[in-house]
C-alpha positions as CSV (number, residue, x, y, z in Angstrom):
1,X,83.9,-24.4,117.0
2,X,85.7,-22.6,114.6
3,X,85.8,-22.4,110.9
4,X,86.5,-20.0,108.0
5,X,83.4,-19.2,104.9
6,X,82.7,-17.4,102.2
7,X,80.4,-14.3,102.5
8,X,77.9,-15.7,99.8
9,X,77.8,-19.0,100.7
10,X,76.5,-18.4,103.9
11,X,74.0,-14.8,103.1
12,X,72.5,-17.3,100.8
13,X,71.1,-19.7,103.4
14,X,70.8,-17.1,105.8
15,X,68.7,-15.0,103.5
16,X,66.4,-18.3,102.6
17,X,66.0,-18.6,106.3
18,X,65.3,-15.8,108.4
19,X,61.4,-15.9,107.7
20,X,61.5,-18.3,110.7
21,X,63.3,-16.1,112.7
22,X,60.7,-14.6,115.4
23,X,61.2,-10.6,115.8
24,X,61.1,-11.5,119.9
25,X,64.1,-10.5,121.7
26,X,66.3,-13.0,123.7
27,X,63.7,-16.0,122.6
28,X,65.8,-18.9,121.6
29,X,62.9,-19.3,118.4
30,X,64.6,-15.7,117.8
31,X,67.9,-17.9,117.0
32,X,69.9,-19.8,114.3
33,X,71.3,-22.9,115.5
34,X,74.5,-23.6,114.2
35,X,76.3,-26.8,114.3
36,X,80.0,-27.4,112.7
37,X,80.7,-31.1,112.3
38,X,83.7,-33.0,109.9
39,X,81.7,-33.1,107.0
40,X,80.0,-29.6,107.2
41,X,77.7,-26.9,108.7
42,X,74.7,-27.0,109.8
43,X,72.4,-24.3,110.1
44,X,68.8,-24.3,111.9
45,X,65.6,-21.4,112.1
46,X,62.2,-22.2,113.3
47,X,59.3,-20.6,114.9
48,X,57.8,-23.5,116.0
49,X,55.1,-23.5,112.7
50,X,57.7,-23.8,109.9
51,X,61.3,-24.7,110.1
52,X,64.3,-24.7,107.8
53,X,67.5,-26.7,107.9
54,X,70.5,-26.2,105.9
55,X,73.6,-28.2,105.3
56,X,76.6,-26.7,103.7
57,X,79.1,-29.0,102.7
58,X,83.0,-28.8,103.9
59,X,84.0,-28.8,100.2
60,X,82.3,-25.6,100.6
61,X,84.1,-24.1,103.5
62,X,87.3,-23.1,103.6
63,X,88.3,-24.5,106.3
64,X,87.7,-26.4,109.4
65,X,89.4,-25.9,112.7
66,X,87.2,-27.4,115.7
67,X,84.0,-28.4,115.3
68,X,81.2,-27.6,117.7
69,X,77.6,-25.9,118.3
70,X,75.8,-22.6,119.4
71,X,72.7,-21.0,119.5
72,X,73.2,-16.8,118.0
73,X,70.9,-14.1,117.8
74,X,69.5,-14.3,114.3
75,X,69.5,-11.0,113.7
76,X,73.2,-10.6,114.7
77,X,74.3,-13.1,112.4
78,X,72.0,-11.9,109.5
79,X,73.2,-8.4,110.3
80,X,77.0,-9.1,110.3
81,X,77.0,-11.5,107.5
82,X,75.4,-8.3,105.3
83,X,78.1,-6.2,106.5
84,X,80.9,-8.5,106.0
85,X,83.8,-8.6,102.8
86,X,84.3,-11.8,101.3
87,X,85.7,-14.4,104.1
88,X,84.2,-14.4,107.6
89,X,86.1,-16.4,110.5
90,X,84.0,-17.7,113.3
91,X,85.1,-19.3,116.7
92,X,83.2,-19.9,120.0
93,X,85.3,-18.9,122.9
94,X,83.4,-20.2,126.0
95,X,79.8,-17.9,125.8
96,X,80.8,-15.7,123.0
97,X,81.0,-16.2,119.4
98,X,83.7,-14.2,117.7
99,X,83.4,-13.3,114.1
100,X,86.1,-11.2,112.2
101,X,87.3,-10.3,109.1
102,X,89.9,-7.6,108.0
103,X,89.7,-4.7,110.2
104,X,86.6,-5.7,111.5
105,X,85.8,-8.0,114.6
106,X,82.8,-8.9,116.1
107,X,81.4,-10.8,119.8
108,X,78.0,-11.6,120.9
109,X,77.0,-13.7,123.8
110,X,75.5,-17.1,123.1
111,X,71.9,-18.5,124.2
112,X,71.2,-21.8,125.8
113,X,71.3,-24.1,123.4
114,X,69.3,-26.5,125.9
115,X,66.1,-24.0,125.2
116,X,66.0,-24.7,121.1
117,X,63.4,-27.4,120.1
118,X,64.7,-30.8,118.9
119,X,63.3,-31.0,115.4
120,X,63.2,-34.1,113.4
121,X,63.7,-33.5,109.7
122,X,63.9,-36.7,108.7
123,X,61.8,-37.3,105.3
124,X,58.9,-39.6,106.1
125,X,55.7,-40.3,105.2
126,X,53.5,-40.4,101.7
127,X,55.2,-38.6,98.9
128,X,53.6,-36.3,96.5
129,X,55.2,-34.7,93.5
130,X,53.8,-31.5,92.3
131,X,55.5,-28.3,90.1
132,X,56.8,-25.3,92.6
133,X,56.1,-23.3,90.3
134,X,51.7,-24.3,90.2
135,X,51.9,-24.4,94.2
136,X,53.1,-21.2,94.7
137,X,50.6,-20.0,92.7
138,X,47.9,-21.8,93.7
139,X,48.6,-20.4,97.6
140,X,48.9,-16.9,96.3
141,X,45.3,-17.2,94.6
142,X,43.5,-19.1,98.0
143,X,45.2,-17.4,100.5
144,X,43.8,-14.5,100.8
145,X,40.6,-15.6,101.8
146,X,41.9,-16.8,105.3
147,X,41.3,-14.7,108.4
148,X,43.7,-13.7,111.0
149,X,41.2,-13.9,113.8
150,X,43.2,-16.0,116.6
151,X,40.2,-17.5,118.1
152,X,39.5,-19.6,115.1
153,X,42.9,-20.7,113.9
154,X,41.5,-23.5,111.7
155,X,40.0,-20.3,109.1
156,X,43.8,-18.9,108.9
157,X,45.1,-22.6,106.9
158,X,44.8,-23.2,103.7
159,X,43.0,-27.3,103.2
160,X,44.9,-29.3,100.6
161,X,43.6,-32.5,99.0
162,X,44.7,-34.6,96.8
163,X,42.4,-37.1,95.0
164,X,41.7,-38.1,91.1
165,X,45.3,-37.2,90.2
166,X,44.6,-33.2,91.4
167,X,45.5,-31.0,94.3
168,X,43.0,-28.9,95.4
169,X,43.3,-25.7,97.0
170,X,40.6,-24.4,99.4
171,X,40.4,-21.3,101.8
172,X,37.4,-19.3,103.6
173,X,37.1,-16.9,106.5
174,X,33.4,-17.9,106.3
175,X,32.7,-14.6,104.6
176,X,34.9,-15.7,101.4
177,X,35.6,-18.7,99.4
178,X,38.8,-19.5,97.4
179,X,39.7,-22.6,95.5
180,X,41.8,-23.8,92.8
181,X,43.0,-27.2,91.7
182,X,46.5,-27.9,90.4
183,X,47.2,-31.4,88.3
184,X,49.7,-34.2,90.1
185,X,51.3,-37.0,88.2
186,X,50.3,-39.8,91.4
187,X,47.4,-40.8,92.6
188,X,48.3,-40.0,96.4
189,X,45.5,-39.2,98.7
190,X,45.5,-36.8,101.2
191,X,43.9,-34.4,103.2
192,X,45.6,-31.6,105.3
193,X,45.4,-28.2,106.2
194,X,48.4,-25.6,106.5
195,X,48.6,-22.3,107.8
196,X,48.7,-19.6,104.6
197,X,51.2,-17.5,106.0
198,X,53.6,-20.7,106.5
199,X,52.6,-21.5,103.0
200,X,53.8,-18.0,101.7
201,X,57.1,-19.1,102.5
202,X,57.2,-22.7,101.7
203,X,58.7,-22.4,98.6
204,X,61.7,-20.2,97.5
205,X,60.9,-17.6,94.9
206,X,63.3,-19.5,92.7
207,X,62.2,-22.4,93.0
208,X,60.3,-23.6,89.7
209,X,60.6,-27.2,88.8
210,X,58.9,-30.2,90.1
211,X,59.7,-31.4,93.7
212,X,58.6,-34.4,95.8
213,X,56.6,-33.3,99.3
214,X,56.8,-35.3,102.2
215,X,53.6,-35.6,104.2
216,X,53.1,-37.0,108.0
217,X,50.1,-36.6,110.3
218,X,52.2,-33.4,111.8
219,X,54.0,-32.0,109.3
220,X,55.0,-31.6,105.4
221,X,57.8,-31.2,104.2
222,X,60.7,-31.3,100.8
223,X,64.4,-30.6,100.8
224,X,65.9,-28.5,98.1
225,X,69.2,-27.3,97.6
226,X,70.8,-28.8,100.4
227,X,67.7,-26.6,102.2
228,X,64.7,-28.4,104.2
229,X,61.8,-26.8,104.5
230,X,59.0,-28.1,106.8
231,X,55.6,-26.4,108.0
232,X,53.5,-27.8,110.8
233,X,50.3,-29.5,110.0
234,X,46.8,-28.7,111.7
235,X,45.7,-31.8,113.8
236,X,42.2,-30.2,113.4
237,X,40.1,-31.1,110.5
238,X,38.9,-28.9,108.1
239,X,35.6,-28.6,107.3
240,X,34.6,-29.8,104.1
241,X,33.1,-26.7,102.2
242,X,33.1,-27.9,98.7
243,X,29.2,-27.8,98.7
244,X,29.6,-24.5,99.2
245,X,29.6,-23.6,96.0
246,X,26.3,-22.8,94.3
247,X,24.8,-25.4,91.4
248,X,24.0,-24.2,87.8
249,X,20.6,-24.7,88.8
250,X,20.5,-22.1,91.8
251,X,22.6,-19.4,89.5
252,X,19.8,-16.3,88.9
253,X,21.8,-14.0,87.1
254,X,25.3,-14.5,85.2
255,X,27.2,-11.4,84.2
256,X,30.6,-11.4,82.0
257,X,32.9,-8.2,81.4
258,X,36.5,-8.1,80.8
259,X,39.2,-7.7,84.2
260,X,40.1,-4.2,83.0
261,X,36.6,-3.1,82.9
262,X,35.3,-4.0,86.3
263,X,38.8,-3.0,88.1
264,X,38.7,0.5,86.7
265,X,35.1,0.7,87.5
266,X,35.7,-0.4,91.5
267,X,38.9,1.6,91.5
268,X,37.4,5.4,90.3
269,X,34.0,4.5,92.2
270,X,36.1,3.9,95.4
271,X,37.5,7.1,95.0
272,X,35.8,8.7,97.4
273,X,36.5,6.7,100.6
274,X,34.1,4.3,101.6
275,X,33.2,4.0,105.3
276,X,35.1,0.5,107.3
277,X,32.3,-2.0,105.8
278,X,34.0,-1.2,102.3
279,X,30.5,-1.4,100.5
280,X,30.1,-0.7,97.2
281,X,26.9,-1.3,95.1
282,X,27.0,-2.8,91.6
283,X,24.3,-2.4,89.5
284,X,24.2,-5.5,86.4
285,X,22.4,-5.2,82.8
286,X,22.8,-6.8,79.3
287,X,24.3,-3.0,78.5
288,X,25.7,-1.6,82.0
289,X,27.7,-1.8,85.1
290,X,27.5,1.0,87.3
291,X,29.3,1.4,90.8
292,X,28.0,3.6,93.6
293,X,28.8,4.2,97.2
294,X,26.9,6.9,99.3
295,X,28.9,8.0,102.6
296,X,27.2,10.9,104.5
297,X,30.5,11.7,105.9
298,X,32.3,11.4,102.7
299,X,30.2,12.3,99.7
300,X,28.9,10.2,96.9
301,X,30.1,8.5,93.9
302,X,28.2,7.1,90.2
303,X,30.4,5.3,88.1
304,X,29.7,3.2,84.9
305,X,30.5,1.4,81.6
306,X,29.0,0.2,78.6
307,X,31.6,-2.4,77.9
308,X,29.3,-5.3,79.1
309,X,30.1,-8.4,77.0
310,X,26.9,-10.3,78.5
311,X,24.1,-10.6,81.0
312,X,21.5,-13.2,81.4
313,X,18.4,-14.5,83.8
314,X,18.8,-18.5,84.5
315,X,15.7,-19.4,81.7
316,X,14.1,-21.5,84.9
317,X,13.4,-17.9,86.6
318,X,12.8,-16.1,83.2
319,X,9.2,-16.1,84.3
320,X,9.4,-15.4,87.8
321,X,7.9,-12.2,89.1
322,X,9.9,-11.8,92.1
323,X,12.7,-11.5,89.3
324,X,13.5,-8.3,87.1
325,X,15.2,-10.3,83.8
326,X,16.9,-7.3,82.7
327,X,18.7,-6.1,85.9
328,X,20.5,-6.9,89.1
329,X,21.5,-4.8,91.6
330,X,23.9,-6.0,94.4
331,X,25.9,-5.1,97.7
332,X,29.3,-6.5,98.0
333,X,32.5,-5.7,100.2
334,X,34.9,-4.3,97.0
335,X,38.2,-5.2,98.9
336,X,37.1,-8.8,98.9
337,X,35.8,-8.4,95.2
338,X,38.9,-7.0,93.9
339,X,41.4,-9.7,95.5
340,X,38.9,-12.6,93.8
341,X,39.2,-10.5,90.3
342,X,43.0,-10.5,90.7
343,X,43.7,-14.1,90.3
344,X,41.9,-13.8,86.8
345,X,43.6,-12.8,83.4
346,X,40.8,-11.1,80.9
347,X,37.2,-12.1,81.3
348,X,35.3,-12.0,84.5
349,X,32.0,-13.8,84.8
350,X,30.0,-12.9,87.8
351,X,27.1,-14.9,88.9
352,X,24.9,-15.0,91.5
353,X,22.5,-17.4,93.3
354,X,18.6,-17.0,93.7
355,X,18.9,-15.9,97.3
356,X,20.8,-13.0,96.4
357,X,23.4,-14.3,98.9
358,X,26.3,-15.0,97.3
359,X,28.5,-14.3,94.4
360,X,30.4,-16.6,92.0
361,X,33.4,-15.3,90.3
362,X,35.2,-17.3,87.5
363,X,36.9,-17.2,84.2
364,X,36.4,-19.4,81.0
365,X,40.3,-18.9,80.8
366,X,40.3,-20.2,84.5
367,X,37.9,-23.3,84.8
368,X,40.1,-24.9,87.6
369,X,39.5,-21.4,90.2
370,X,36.2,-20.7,92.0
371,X,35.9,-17.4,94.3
372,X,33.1,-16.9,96.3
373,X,32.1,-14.1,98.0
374,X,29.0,-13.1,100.6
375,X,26.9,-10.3,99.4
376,X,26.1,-7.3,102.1
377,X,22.5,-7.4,102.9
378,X,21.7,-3.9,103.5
């Protein structure tokens, strides 16, 4: 193998790649695999979950001398593509690769080739067209709400379904609840579930316009840009969790302040350093929302506002003595709180069930996102 590029045309796929480069030494899944043929290069990452393939093509190189393929550290290459000038030369002599430039030449010992995973990027299965753009940030408002507990690896994917002309978005770590749903031009239905962090790098930052997915029972996948991008699917099925969500009839208490408000409120209250449960207690009325946290360790802290735009009993428990219609008070972890506030824009509306076990946060700006988070009985 041997063959003569520009600097920026290969830091360019390199740079799109390397997320699926595993920070293990000498693992093969640590590797690019590189593969020089006639009509171009070929350029392979994985770590196993999600995989990238990209093609340059010979009218792109500047020339071709013997073609070939290797399996090289990925951090070497990343590393001496940065540090290159504009033209890099690179020929396998027997178990090294060489790469030079001007004044500069480099050699590092290839891996077994033999130890890289076959991966079949071939574009199969039903096809769904949906904007980049909506995807990306319909992962960025769900994900969060996955855990990273290993022994339930189900609770760390994101479920996407696609029915009624809509995608929907759903995530939990059983604590939490995050959903949105994103408009599709076809009717496709389908029903898998994806790991988040695979998700956060699905789709190139720059990546904006409309572009068709790929979906088998094992995988999903799109090519762009002469890139293809594929993530593992979960053979396990996802529970269905939709009914999760509280009816209007089993809403007690709906609150409604602006984003600004109730940020700066959880922001100075938390001040203080709340102890590892992250508690904070909010305190709900037609004129006020107060935030407190007591820590014996730490000290105490009283915040409130008067910019409440409204608060409200459900009229079914208006005449319920177990119920104070003027007045809620509330434990909630504030971490989880503030990540469900952040996929909003201006108004907040906060309500919560009659058990006093969970709380519903949405936006009239927002009807297509639900968050849902446990309250901390204390």
């Amino acid at each position: 193998m041997k063959f003569i590029i520009k600097k920026k045309v290969i830091e360019h796929q390199i740079d799109r790649m390397q997320t699926a480069i595993l920070t293990y030494n000498n693992s093969p899944l640590s590797s690019f695999f590189i593969k020089l043929t006639r009509g171009g290069l070929f350029i392979i990452s994985t770590n196993s979950e999600l995989s990238y393939n990209a093609f340059i093509k010979k009218e792109n190189l500047i020339e071709i001398q013997d073609v070939g393929f290797c399996l090289i550290d990925g951090f070497f290459l990343r590393d001496v593509v940065k540090k290159s000038d504009s033209e890099l030369n690179f020929e396998l002599k027997g178990t090294e690769l060489i790469v030079f430039w001007e004044n500069a030449i480099f050699s590092k010992t290839i891996r077994d080739p033999s130890f890289f995973p076959e991966i079949d990027f071939e574009q199969k299965g039903v096809k769904l067209i949906v904007n980049a753009k909506n995807f990306k940030k319909a992962i960025k408002n769900t994900a969060f709400a996955t855990t990273n507990n290993p022994s339930q690896p189900i609770l760390s994917a994101i479920n996407i379904k696609a029915e009624d002309g809509f995608l929907y978005f759903s995530a939990t770590d059983t604590t939490r609840f995050a959903s949105e749903r994103v408009q599709i031009s076809n009717k496709t239905r389908i029903n898998i579930s994806v790991s988040a962090k695979n998700l956060k790098d699905f789709i190139p930052p720059e990546l904006d316009s409309d572009i068709q997915l790929n979906i088998e029972p094992t995988k999903i996948s799109y090519i762009y840009d002469d890139l293809t991008i594929q993530s593992r699917i979960f053979t396990i099925d996802y529970k269905d969790i939709s009914n999760i969500l509280p009816k209007k009839s089993e809403i007690l208490y709906s609150f409604s302040i602006q984003k600004r408000e109730i940020l700066d409120l959880i922001d100075k209250t938390t001040i203080i350093t709340p102890g590892k449960d992250n508690v904070i207690n909010l305190s709900m009325s037609k004129d006020t929302l107060k935030g407190y946290i007591s820590q014996h360790e730490s000290g105490q802290s009283n915040v409130s506002t008067n910019n409440v735009l409204s608060f409200k009993i459900n009229s079914m428990f208006a005449n319920d003595s177990r119920f104070d219609p003027d007045f809620v008070e509330v434990n909630i972890n504030y971490r989880y709180l503030k990540d469900a506030i952040s996929v909003f824009d201006k108004i907040i509306e906060i309500h919560i069930n009659e058990k006093m076990t969970k709380m519903l946060v949405v936006s009239p700006e927002r009807p297509e996102i639900y968050q849902l988070i446990g309250l901390v009985l204390i």
